[in-house]
C-alpha positions in Angstrom: 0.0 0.0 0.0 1.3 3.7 -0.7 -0.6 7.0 0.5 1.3 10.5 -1.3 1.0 13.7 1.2 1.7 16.8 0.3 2.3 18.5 3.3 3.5 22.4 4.3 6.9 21.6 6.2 10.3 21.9 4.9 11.8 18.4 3.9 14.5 19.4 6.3 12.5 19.5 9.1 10.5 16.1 8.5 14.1 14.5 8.4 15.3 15.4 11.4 11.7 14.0 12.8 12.2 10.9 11.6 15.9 10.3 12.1 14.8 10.7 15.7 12.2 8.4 16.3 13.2 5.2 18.1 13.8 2.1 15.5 13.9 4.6 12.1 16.6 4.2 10.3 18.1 6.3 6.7 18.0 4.1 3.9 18.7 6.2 1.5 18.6 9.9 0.6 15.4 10.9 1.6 14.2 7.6 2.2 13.7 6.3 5.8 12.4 2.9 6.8 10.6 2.3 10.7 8.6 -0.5 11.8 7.6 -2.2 8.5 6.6 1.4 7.0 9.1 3.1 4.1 9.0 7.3 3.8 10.0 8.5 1.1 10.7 12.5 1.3 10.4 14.7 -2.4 11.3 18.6 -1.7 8.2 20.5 -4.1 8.3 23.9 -4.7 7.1 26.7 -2.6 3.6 27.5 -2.5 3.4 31.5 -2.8 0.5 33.5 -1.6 1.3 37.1 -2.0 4.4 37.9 -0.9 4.4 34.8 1.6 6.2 31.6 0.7 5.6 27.9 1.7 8.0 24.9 1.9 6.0 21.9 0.9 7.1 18.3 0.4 5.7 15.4 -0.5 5.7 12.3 2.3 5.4 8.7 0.3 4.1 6.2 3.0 5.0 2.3 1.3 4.3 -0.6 3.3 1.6 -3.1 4.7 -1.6 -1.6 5.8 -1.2 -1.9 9.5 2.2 -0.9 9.7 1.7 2.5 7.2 -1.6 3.6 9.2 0.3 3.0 12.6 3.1 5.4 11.4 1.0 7.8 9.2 -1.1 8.2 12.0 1.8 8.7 14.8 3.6 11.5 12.4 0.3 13.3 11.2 -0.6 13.9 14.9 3.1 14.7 15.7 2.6 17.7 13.1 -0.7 18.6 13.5 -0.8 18.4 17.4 2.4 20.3 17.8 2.2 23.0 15.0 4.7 21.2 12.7 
């Protein structure tokens, strides 16, 4: 199973997230595996709204159901809950 997010955070940011969560480990570039679950991290271009400018990046959840919703669920309420 795969789910694409584009989400308003700087790929930067989502990194050092996930290098810190116990049991993640860097794969690859931009690519981080934890508990059966694979994110992959793509740097978009800004979003601009008048003179304001928005990171986004797109999050590429890969893995079996269980384990993706588990950690999809765990790092969309780490953003949402804490203000990104």
């Amino acid at each position: 199973m795969t789910i694409e997010e584009n989400w308003a955070m700087p790929t930067a940011r989502i990194a050092e997230y996930l290098r810190g969560l116990d049991g993640a480990r860097q794969i690859a570039e931009a690519r981080y595996e934890i508990g059966g679950c694979e994110i992959a991290l793509r740097p978009l271009e800004e979003s601009k709204v008048g003179s304001y400018a928005f990171p986004r990046t797109l999050v590429i959840f890969t893995g079996d159901e269980d384990a993706l919703s588990r950690i999809r669920r765990q790092f969309t309420l780490h953003f949402l809950t804490l203000g990104g």
